[in-house]
C-alpha positions as a Markdown table, in Angstrom:
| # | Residue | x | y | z |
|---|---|---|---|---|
| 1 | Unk | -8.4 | -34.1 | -4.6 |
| 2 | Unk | -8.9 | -30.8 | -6.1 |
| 3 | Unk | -7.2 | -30.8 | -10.1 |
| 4 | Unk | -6.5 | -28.6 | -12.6 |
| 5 | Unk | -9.7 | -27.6 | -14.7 |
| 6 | Unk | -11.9 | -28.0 | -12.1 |
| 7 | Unk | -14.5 | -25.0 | -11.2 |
| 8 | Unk | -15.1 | -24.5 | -7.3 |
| 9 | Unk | -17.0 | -22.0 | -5.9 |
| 10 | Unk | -15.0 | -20.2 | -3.5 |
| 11 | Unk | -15.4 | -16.8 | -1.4 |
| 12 | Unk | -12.8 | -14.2 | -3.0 |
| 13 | Unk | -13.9 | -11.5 | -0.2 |
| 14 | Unk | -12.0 | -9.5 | 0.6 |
| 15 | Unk | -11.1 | -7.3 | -2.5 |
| 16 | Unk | -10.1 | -4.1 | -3.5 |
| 17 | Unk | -11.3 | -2.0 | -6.5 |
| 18 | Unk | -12.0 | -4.0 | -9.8 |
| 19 | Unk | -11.3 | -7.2 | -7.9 |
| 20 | Unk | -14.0 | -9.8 | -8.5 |
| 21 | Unk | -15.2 | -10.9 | -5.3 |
| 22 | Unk | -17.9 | -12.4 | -3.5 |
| 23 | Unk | -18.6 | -16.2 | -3.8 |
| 24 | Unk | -18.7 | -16.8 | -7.5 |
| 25 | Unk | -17.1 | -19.7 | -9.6 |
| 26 | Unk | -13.4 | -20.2 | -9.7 |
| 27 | Unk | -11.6 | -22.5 | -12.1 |
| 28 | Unk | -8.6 | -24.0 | -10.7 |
| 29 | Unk | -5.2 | -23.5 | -13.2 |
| 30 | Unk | -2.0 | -24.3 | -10.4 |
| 31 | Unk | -0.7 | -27.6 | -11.9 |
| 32 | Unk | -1.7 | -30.7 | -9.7 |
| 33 | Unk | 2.0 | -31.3 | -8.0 |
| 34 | Unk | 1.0 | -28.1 | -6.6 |
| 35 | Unk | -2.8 | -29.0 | -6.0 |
| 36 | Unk | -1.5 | -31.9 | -4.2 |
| 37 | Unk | 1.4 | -30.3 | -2.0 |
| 38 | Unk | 0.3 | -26.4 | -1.6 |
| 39 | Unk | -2.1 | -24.9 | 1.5 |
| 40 | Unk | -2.8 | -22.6 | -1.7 |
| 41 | Unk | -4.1 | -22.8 | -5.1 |
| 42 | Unk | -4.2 | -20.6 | -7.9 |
| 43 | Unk | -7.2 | -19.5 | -9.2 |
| 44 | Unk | -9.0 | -17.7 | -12.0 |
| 45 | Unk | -12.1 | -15.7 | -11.3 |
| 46 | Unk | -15.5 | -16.7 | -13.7 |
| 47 | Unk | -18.2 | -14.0 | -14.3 |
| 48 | Unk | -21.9 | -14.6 | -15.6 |
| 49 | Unk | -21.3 | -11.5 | -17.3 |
| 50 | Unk | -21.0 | -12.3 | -21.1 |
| 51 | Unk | -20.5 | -8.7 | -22.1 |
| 52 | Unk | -16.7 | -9.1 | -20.2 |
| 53 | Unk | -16.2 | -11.7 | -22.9 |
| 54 | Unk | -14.2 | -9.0 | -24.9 |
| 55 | Unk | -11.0 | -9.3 | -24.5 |
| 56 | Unk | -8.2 | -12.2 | -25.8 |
| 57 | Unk | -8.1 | -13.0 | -22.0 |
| 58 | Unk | -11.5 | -14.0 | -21.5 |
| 59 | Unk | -12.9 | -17.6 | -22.3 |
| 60 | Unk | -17.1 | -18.1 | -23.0 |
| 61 | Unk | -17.8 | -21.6 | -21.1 |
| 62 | Unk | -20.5 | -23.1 | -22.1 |
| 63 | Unk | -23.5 | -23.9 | -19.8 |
| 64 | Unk | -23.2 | -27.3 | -19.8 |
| 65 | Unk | -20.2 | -26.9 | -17.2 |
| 66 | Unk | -21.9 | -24.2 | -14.9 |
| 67 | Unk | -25.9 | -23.5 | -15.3 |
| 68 | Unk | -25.5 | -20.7 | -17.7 |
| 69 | Unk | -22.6 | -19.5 | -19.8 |
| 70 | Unk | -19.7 | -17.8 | -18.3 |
| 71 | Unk | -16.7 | -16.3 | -18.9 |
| 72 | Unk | -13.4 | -17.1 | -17.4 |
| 73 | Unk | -11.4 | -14.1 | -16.4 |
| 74 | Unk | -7.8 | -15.0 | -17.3 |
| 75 | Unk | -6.4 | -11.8 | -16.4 |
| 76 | Unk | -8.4 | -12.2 | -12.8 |
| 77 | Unk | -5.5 | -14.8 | -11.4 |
| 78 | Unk | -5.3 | -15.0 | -7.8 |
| 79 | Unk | -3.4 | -17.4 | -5.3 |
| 80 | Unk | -6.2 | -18.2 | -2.5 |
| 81 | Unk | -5.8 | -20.5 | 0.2 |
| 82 | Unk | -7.6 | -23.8 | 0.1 |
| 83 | Unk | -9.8 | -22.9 | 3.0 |
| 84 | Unk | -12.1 | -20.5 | 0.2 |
| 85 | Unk | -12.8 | -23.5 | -1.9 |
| 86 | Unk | -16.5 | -24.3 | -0.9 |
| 87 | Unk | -17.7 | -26.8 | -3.3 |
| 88 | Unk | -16.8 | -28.2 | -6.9 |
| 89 | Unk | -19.2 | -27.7 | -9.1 |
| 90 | Unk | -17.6 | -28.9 | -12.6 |
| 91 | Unk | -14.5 | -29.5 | -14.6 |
| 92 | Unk | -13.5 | -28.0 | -18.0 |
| 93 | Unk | -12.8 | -30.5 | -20.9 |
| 94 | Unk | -8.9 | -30.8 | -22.3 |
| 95 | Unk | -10.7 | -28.4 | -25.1 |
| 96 | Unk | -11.9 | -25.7 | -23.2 |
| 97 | Unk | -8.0 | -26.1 | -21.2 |
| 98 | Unk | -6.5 | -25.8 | -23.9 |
| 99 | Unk | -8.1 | -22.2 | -24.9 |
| 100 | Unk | -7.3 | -21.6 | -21.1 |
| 101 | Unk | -4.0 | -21.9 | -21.7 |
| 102 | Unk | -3.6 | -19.8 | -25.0 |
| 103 | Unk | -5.2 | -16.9 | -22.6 |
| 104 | Unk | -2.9 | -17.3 | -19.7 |
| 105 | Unk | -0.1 | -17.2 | -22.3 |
| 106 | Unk | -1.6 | -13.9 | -23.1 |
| 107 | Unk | -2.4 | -12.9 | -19.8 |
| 108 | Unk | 1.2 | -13.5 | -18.1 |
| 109 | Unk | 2.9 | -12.2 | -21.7 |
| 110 | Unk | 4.3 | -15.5 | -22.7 |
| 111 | Unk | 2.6 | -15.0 | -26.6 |
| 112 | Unk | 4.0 | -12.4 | -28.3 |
| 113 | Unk | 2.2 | -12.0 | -31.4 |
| 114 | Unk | -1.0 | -11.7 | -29.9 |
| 115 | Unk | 0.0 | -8.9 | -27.5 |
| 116 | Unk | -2.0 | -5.4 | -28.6 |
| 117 | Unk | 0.6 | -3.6 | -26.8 |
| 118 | Unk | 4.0 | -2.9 | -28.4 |
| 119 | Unk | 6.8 | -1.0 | -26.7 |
């Protein structure tokens, strides 16, 4: 059963503009009621590309969950139907979720005080 923290690789194509696309690693963030239940899963994109590890949004994961470090896009959140998924290739420890979720919080604009835009 797919879970929340767990990294698939999944085909993203087809995109438009800054989009990540291709097949790449996704980690999986829809809560598992909705893992269970959904045709669709909700997805953020992971990059190889440590300069994009810039912003409060982005994660580093080590290499110990993928074969070299990565970054999880948090602000690269996409609902994808299961279909994509092509094979699991990891999980995330409660740690590294936790950090996850601090960035979605940021992300979505749940946190506040760590917003860098203020109206």
């Amino acid at each position: 059963m797919i879970e929340r923290g767990d990294i698939y690789y999944a085909d993203l194509n087809p995109v438009t503009g800054s989009e990540q696309g291709g097949i790449r690693p996704v980690l999986i963030i829809q809560n598992d009621t909705g893992n269970r239940y959904s045709p669709t899963v909700i997805v953020a994109a992971i990059t190889s590309n440590l300069s994009k590890a810039r912003l409060p949004t982005h994660i580093v994961i080590d290499e110990d969950v993928l074969s070299e470090k990565s970054v999880v896009l948090l602000e690269q959140i996409r609902t994808i139907d299961k279909t994509r998924l092509i094979k699991k290739v990891g999980r995330l420890s409660e740690k590294d979720m936790v950090r996850i979720d601090e960035a979605i919080s940021i992300s979505m604009g749940f946190d506040k005080t760590k917003q860098s835009d203020k109206n």
